[in-house]
Every structure is written in structure tokens, then in C-alpha cells.
C-alpha positions as CSV (number, residue, x, y, z in Angstrom):
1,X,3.8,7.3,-29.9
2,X,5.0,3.9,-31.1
3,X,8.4,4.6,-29.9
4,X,7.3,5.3,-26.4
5,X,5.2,2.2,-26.2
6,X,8.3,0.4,-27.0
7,X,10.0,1.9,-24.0
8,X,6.9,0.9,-21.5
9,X,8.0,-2.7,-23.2
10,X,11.1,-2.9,-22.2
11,X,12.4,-5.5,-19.5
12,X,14.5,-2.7,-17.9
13,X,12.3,-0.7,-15.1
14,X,14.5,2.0,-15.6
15,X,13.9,2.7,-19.2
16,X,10.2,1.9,-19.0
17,X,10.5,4.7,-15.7
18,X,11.6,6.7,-18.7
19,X,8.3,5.8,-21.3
20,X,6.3,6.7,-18.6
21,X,8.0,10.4,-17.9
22,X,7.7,10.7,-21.8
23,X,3.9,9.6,-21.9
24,X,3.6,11.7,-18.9
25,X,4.6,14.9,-21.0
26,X,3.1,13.7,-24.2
27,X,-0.5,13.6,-22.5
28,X,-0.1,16.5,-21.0
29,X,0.1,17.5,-24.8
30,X,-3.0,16.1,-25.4
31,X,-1.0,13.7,-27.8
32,X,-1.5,10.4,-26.5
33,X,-5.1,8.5,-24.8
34,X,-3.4,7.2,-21.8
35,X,-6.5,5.3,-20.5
36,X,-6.3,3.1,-23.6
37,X,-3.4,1.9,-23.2
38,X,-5.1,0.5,-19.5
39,X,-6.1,-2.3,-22.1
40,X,-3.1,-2.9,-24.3
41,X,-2.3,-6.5,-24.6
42,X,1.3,-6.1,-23.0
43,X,1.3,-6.2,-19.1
44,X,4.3,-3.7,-19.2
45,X,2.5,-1.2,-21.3
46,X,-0.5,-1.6,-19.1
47,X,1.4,-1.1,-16.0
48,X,2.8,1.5,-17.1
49,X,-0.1,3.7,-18.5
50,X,-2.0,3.1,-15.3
51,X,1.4,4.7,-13.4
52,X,1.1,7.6,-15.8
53,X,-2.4,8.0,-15.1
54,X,-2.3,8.6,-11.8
55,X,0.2,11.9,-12.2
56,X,-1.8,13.0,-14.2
57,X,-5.1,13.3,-12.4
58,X,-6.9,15.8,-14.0
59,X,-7.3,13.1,-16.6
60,X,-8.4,10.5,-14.7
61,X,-11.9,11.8,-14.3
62,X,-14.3,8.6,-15.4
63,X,-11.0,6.7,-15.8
64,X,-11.2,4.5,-12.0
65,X,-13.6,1.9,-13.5
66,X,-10.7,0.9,-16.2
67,X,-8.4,1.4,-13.4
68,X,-10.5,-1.2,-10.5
69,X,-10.8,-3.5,-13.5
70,X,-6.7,-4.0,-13.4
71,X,-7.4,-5.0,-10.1
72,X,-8.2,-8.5,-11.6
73,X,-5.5,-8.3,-13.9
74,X,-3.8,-11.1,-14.9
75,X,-0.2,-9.9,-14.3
76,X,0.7,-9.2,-11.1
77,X,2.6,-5.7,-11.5
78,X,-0.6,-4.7,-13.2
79,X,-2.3,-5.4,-10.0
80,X,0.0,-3.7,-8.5
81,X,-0.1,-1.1,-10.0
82,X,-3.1,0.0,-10.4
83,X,-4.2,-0.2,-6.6
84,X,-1.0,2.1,-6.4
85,X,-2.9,4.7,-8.5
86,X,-6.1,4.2,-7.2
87,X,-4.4,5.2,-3.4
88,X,-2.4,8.0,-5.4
89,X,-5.5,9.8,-7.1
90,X,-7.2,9.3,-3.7
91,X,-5.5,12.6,-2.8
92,X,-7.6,14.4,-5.0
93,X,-11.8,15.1,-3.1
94,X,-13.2,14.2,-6.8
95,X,-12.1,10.7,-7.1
96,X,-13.0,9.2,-3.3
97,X,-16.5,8.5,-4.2
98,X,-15.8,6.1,-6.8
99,X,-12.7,4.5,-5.0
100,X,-14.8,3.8,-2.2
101,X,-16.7,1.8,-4.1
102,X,-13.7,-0.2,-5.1
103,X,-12.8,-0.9,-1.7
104,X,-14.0,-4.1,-1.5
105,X,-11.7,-4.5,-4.7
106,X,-8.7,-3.6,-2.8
107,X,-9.3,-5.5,0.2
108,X,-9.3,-8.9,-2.3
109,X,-5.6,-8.2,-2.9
110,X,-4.8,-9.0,0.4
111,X,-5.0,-12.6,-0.4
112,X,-3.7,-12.1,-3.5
113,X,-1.2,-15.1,-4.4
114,X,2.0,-12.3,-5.3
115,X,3.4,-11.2,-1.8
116,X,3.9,-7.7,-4.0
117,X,0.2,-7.4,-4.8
118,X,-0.8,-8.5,-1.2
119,X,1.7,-5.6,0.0
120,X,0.4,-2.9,-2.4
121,X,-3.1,-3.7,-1.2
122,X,-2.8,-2.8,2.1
123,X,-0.3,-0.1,2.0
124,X,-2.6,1.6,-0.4
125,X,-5.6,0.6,2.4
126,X,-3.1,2.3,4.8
127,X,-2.8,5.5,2.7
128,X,-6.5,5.6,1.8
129,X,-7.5,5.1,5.8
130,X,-5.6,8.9,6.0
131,X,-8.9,10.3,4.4
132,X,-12.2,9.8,6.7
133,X,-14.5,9.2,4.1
134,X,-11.8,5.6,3.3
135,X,-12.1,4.4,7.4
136,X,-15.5,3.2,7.9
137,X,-15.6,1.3,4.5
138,X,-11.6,-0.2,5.8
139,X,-12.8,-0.7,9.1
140,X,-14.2,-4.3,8.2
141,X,-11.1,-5.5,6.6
142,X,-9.3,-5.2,10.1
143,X,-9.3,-9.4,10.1
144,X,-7.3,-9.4,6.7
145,X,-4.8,-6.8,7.9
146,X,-4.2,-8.7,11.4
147,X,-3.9,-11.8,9.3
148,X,-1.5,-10.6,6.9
149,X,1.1,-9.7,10.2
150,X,1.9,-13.9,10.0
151,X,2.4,-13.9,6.0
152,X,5.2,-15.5,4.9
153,X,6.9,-12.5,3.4
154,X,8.6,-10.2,5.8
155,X,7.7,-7.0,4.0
156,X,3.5,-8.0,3.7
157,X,4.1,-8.2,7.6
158,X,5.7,-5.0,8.0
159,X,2.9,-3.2,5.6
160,X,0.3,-4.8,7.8
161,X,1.9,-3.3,10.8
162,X,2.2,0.0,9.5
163,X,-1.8,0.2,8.4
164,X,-3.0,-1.4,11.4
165,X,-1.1,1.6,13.5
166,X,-3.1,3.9,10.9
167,X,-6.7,2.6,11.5
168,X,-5.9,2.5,15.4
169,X,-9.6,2.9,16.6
170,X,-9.9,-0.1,15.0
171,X,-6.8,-1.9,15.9
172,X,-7.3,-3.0,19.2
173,X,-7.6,-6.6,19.1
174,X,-4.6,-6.6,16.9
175,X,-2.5,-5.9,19.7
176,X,-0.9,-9.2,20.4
177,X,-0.2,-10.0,17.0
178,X,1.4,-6.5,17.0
179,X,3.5,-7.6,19.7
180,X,4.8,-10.6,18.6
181,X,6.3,-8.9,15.5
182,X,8.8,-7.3,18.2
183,X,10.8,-11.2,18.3
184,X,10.3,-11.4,14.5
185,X,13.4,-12.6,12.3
186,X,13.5,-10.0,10.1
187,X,14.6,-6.4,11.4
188,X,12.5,-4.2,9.2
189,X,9.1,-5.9,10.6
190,X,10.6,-5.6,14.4
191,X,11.2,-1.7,13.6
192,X,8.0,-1.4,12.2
193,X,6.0,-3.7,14.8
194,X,7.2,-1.2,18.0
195,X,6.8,1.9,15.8
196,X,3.5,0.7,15.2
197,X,3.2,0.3,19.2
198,X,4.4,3.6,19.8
199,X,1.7,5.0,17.1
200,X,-1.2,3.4,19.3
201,X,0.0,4.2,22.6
202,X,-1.4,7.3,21.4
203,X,-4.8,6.8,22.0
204,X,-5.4,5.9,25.8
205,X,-7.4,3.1,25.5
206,X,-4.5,1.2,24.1
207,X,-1.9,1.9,26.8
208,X,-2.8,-0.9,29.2
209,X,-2.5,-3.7,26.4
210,X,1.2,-2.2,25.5
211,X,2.1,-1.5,28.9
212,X,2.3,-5.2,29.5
213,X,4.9,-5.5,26.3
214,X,7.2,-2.9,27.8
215,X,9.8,-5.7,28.9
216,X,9.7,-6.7,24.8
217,X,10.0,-3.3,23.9
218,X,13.2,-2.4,26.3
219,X,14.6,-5.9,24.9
220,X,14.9,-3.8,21.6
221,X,17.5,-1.7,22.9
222,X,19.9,-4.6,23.1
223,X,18.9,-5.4,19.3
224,X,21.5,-6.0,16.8
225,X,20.5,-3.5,14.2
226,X,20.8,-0.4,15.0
227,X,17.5,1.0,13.4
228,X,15.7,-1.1,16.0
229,X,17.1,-0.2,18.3
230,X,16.1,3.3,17.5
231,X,12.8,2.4,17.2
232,X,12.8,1.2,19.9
233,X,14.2,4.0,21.8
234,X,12.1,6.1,19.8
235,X,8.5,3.9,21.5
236,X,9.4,4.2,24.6
């Protein structure tokens, strides 16, 4: 066991990928307590456990309160991951009631000061909003989301997108903002802003909003990437 916590140490994120196979296996063993290592003094080893945990569900079972309390770690991958497997073992019906709890937990990470952490917390808001018992509690978090589409880093803006086109009953005065991402400097957030337009124009009540963003939405097909263009294509 010593060994393998001396991989989750490592500076390399490819041999600690490796620690976190082998804990993985070892657990499954019954040879290792991965929710103590949730408090181990190194960030790495913390990170890591918390990773392991959540493929291994059946053992998180009375684990999510350790989990929520990385939340507030003080290292950001920590953070980061450990919303990451709180939205993983939200696949599995026995967890949801306690990580509903925690979304209020989840939702501070949007302001989080690591542009990582703030795009962790709402893709995993994104993923959770999937399950119905996940979109009421989301629902008021809406403002954060739409706020996060003017964040500094290009990804956090493109993750906001992508969960506002998720909760779209509650999207709709995030249109605008949605729309401006189309003129946005950074290709990945135009892709994802039209995509995200296409997603709505789903529901009808959307369609009149959009329909007046058509002329920004054709402008994509003269984009110079070509996955934009696409995208574009693809909305309209």
C-alpha cells in the first residue's frame, strides 16, 4: 500500500492515473480504505483517492459527506476532483439524496478563484441537471451559470454554455448572453454557444428569441474553423 501512495504522489498525472488504476484493483480486494485517504495530508493522494472512489461506487455508500467536505479543499485539483465524483456517483439512484443536499456546495465553485474548479462545478451541475430529481434544486443557480458565459477563461464559458442548453426550461433569459458567444474570440466557445442555440430551439418557446440571431448564426458558415462552421451548419 505504501508503494501506491507513492505513485498518487507523483508530479506526473500519468503515473498517478496509474496509483489510481492500482488502488482501484486493490480496493476492490478489500485491501486498501480508500475513503481515508480522502483526508491524507498530500493534495495528490487526496485527489486521487477521491477519483478512485467514484469507480468504485458500491463503496461509496456514507462516503459523500468526506467527499462535499473536499469541496472546500484547499488545493484546487482536490476541488476538482471531488465535484467530479460527486457528478460521477450521481449515476447511481442511491447517492442523489445526499448529493442534493450538497448542491448548494457545488454551486459555490462557480465562483471559485481556479478557472478549473469554476469549470468542474458547472459541468458537473450540467451532468447532474440530466437526472430530475438534480433540476429544481439547479434551477436557482441559473444567474451563476449565465454569469460564468463572460468569465475570463474561454473554457468556463464554453461549460456554461453547454449546461445552460441542459437546463433549457430554465434558460430563457440567458439567451442573449448565449448569443453573443457566437462573435466570441475563441472557436471552442463559438461552437459551443450555436450548439447550445440549436439545443434550445428545441423547445418552442425559445424559437422566436433565436430566430432573431439567425443572421449571427449563418455568419458561422463563413467562420475560419472549420468545426464552427459545422456547428453551425449543424443549428441551422
Amino acid at each position: 500500500i505504501p508503494d501506491v501512495v507513492t505513485l498518487l504522489k507523483d508530479s506526473d498525472e500519468d503515473v498517478r492515473s496509474s496509483g489510481v488504476s492500482a488502488l482501484v484493483k486493490l480496493s476492490e480486494q478489500g485491501a486498501v480504505d480508500i475513503v481515508a485517504l480522502l483526508k491524507h495530508s498530500d493534495g495528490y493522494v487526496r485527489s486521487s483517492g477521491v477519483s478512485a472512489l467514484a469507480m468504485l461506487s458500491d463503496q461509496g455508500t456514507g462516503a459523500i459527506p468526506d467527499i462535499v467536505a473536499l469541496l472546500k479543499d484547499s488545493d484546487k485539483d482536490v476541488r476538482s476532483s471531488g465535484v467530479s465524483a460527486l457528478s460521477k456517483l450521481s449515476e447511481q439512484g442511491e447517492f442523489r439524496t445526499a448529493i442534493v443536499d450538497a448542491i448548494h456546495d457545488i454551486v459555490a465553485l462557480l465562483k471559485d478563484s481556479d478557472e478549473d474548479v469554476r469549470s468542474s462545478g458547472v459541468s458537473a451541475l450540467a451532468k447532474l441537471s440530466e437526472k430530475g430529481e438534480f433540476r429544481t434544486p439547479i434551477a436557482g443557480a441559473i444567474p451563476d451559470i449565465v454569469a460564468l458565459l463572460k468569465d475570463s477563461d474561454n473554457y468556463v464559458r464554453s461549460s456554461g454554455a453547454s449546461a445552460l442548453a441542459k437546463l433549457s426550461e430554465q434558460s430563457a433569459l440567458a439567451i442573449p448572453e448565449i448569443v453573443a458567444l457566437l462573435k466570441d474570440s475563441d472557436d471552442e466557445v463559438r461552437s459551443c454557444g450555436v450548439s447550445a442555440l440549436g439545443r434550445l430551439s428545441e423547445q418552442s418557446e425559445f424559437r422566436p428569441a433565436i430566430a432573431d440571431a439567425i443572421p449571427d448564426i449563418v455568419a458561422l458558415l463563413k467562420d475560419s474553423t472549420s468545426y464552427v462552421r459545422s456547428s453551425g451548419v449543424q443549428t441551422l
